[in-house]
N, C-alpha and C positions, 0 to 999 in steps of 0.2 A: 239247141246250141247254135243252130246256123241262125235262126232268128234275132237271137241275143247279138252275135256279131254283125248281122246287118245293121240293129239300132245303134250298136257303138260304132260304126264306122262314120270317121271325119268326113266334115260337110266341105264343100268345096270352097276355095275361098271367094268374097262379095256373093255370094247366094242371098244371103240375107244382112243387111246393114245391122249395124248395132242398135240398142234399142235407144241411147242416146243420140244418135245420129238423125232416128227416125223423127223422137220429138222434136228435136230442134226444125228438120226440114216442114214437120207439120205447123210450127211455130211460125214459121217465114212464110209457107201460105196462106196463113189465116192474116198475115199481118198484110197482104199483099190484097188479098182479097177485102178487106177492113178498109184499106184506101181506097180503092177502086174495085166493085165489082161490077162486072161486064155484063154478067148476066141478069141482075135487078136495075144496071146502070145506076148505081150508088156512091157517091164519093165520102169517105168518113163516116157509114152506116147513114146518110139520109140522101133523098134521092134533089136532085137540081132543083123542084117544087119548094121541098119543104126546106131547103137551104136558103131560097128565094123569100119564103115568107119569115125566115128568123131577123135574114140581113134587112127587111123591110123595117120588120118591129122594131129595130137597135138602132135601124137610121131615126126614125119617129120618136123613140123615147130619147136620143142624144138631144136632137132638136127640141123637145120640150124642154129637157132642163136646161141647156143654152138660154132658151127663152125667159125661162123663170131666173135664172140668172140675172140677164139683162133686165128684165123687168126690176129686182131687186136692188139694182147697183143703180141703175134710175131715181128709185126712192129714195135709196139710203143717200145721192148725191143730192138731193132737193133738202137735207136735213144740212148740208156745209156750205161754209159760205166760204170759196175756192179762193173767191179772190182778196180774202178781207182776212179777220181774224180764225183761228183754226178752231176746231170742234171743242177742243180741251186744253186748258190755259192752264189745269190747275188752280188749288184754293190755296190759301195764305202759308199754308207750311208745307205744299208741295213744292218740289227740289224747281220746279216748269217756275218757280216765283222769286227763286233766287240767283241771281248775275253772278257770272263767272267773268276771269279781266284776262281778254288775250292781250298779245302783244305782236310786234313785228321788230325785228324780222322775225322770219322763220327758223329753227334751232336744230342739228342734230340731235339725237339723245342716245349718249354712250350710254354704256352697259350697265352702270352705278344706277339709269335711270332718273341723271341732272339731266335740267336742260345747260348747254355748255354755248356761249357763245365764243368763237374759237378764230384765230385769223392772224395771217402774218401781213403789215402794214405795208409792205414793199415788191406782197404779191399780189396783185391783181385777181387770180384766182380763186386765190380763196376769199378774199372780201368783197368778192363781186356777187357771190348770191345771195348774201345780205341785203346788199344794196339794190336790186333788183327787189327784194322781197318786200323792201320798205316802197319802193317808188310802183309796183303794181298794185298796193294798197292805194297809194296817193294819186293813183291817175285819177279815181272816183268822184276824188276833191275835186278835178280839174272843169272848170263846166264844160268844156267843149266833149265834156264824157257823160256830162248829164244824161239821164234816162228820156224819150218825150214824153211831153204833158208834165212831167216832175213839175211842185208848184213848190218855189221856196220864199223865206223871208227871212228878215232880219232881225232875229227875236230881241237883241239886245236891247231893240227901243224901245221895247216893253217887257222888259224883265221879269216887272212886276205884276202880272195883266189881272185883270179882272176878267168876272163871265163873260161881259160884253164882247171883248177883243182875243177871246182867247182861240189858241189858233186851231182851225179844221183841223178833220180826222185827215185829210188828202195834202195836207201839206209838211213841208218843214223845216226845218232852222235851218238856215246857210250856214256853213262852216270853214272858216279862212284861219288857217294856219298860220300865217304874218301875222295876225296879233295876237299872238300870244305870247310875244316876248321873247322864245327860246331860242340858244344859240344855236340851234341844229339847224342845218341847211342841207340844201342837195349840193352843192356845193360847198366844201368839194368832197363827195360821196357820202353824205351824213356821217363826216367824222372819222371812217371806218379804215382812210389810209392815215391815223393818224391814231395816238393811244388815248384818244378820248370820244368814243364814240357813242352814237345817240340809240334810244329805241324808243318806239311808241305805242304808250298801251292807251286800251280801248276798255268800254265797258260791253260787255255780249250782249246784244240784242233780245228781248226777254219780251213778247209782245203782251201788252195789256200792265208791265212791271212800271213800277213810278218807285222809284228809292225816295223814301222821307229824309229831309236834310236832321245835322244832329245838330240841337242846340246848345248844348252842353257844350263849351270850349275844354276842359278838363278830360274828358271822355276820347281825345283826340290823342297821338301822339306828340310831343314836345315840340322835336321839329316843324309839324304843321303848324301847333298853338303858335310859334314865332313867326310863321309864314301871315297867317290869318292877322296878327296885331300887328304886323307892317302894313297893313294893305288902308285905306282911306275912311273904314268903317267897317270894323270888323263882325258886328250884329248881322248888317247887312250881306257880308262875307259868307258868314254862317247860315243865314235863312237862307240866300240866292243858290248854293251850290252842296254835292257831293263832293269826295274830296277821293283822288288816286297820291297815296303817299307812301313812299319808297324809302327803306331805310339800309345800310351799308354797314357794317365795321371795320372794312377793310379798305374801302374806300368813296372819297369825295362825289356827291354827285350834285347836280345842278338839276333843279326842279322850279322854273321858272311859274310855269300855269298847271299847279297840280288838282284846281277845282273844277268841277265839272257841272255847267248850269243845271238847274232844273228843268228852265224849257225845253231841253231837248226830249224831255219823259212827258210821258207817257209813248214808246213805240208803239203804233199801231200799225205796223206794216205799209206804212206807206211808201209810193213808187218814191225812188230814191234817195230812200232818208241816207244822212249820213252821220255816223258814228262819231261823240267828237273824240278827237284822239288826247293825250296828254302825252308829249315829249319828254321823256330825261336822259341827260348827257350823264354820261360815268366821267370820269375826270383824272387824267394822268395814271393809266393802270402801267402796272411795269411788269417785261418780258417775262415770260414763263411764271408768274405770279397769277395763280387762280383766286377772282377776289368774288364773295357772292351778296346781290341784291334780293331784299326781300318785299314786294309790293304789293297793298291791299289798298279793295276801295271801301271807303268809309261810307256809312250811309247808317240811319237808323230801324233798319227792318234789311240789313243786307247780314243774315245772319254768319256770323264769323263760323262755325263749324257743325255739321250736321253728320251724325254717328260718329264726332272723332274725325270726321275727314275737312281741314278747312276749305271755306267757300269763300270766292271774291280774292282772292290771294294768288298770286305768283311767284317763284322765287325761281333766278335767274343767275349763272355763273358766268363771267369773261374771263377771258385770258388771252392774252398777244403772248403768237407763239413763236418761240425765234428757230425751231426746225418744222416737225409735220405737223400739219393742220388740221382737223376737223371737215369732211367733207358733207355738204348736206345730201 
């Protein structure tokens, strides 16, 4: 009996830690020891040698793919030609072959996802980013902005050129906006403090692209067919040019030079080719009236629509606002 209550008599209290307590304390020195042991002098179970000779190997094998790298990017830069035409142009019914028509100025795009040209005549504010957007397009025109070395000519004199005269890959057409007839000017502010303002679209730069002219008059719409047979020789008209023509229901517009030569095509990247532009003035829009422009370029290999989505096409909305304006 007296044995029996020796073994049941309570232990004192912290005699013996809990058995949770003990693993966890033996968990925290293995982990301590794992980092750094003092006695093997090991950091992370290997000793400063064999850490020496890892970080060796990782330096040496970084370096050689580096190497192989650059070696690679070496070759594969000896296969482009950086400063000329790029690797891939695309073949004839790739999207890289068909021209798209920007325009200037530059457009908000409200929520509907129109582009809106938007502007009160009498603020300054608001039609001055317009007109900035059109005149930093047009400084490019200016020669005193020429690129150096740029090599230009005067294609007109040879419109019609033969092999002989036809122009290098390093040069290209001059292009002066005074003749082309149109009422748009920089003064006073293309138009834009006043309800008949201008814009000017361009054809996108597409290297290697050359738009075939369309000989078919018929093929064209109305309003150009009348543009074309007013002009001096309308055969001529047709063979010599592309055509950007712009059509309205809601309103007037003036389309002075809507054809756009051939010599300017073939783009081959040349130092500072320049884009010809085509002008059109909208004409008398009235306040808070949203009237919309629809403008395509005409060409015969300038495919009109590709999956459903039309190419070469812009369509364009104005409006003079007589409260808030449209911010770019």
């Amino acid at each position: 009996m007296e044995g029996e209550a020796t073994r049941s008599a309570p232990q004192p209290p912290g005699a013996h830690p809990p058995v949770g307590l003990r693993r966890m304390q033996s968990n925290v020195d293995d982990l301590k020891t794992f980092i750094w042991n003092p006695k093997a002098k090991e950091f992370l179970g290997r000793s400063m040698m064999s850490w020496g000779k890892i970080g060796l190997f990782y330096v040496i094998f970084y370096l050689c793919l580096a190497l192989i790298f650059y070696v690679m990017m070496v070759v594969f830069y000896q296969t482009l030609d950086t400063e000329g035409r790029p690797k891939w142009t695309g073949g004839d019914d790739s999207i890289l072959k068909h021209v798209g028509l920007g325009f200037r100025p530059t457009t908000c795009i409200l929520k509907a996802k129109r582009t809106v040209i938007s502007y009160y005549p009498t603020d300054l504010s608001t039609l001055q980013p317009y007109v900035d957007s059109i005149n930093k397009l047009l400084m490019r025109y200016n020669s005193s902005n020429f690129p150096e070395n740029a090599v230009y000519r005067d294609c007109s004199l040879n419109m019609y050129e033969t092999e002989e005269n036809r122009m290098k890959d390093s040069e290209s057409c001059a292009f002066d906006l005074d003749v082309l007839g149109s009422s748009c000017s920089q003064e006073p502010l293309w138009g834009y403090d006043t309800n008949s303002p201008c814009v000017f679209f361009k054809i996108n730069k597409v290297i290697g692209g050359e738009p075939q002219t369309i000989q078919n008059l018929s093929a064209l719409p109305t309003g150009l067919q009348e543009h074309i047979n007013s002009t001096d020789d309308s055969s001529v008209a047709l063979s010599g040019h592309i055509w950007v023509w712009c059509e309205s229901d809601d309103v007037e517009l003036e389309q002075a030079a809507p054809g756009v030569p051939i010599y300017y095509f073939p783009y081959l990247n040349q130092k500072g080719y320049l884009s010809p532009l085509i002008p059109v003035r909208i004409m008398n829009l009235q306040s808070d009236v949203t009237v919309r422009i629809r403008c395509r370029a005409w060409a015969k290999n300038i495919r009109f629509k590709n999956n459903n989505r039309p190419l070469g096409q812009t369509d364009l909305s104005f409006r003079i606002e007589s409260g808030t304006s449209c911010q770019l």
